[in-house]
N, C-alpha and C positions, 0 to 999 in steps of 0.2 A: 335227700338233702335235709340236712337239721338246722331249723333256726335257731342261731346263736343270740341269748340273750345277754344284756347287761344286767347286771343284779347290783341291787344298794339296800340296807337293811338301814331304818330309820328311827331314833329313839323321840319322847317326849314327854314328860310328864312319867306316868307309867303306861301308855301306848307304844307300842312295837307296831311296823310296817315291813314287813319284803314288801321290795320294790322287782317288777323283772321288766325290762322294756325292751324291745326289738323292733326294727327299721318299719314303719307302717304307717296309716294314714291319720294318725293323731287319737286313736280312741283311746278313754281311759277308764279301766276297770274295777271296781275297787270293792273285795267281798260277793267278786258275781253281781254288782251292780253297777250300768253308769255311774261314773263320779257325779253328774246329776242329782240323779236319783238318792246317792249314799247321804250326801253333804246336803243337808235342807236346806243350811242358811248359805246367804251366798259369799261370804265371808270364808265359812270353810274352804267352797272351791277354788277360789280367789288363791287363797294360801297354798294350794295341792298344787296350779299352775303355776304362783312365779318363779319357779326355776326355769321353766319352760319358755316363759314371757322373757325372763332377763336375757338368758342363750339365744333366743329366737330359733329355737325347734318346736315351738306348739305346734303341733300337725302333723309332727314328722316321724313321731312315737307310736306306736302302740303301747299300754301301758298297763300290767295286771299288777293289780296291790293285793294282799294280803295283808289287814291290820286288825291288830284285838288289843283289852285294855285300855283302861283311859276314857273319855269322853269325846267327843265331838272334834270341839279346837285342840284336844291334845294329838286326837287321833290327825287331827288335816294337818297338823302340827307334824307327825312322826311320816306321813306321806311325803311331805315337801320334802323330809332331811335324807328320806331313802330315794327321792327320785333325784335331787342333788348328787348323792351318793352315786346314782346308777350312771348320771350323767359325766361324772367326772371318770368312774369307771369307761365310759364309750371314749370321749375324749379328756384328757388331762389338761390340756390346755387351756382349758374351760375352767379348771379351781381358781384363777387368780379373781376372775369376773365373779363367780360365786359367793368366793370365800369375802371378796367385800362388799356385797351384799350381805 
């Protein structure tokens, strides 16, 4: 059985994110690290969740990031716009809610 992922690829600044997220208990990975652990300040993580906060699926993801380039806030910057991305990917009906945020 293959798990099928959403994919959203995430720009900001000059940081790039693949975003890949599949149905799971809300963990979020990001460089092989907790987003914890990745994002010091808490500001960063902050901005990595509210797409998640806004939808109300925080928990409901698994979430592997791949991001390089850029700095910190650019980078939690370029997470948010690919996990948006990924999320509009899983459901569409979800951009109106997003897109006005």
């Amino acid at each position: 059985m293959s798990v099928t992922y959403n994919y959203g690829t995430g720009r900001r600044k000059s940081a790039v994110a693949r975003v890949f997220m599949k149905p799971g208990k809300g963990d979020i990975v990001v460089n092989d690290k907790p987003v914890d652990d990745f994002f010091s300040r808490e500001t960063g993580r902050m901005i990595v969740r509210q797409p998640l906060t806004l939808t109300e699926t925080l928990g409901k993801f698994d979430i592997m990031v791949n991001v390089s380039g850029g700095g910190e806030a650019g980078q939690a910057g370029a997470v948010r716009h690919g996990i948006t991305r990924a999320l509009i990917d899983y459901d569409a009906n979800l951009k109106p809610v997003l897109k006005h945020a």
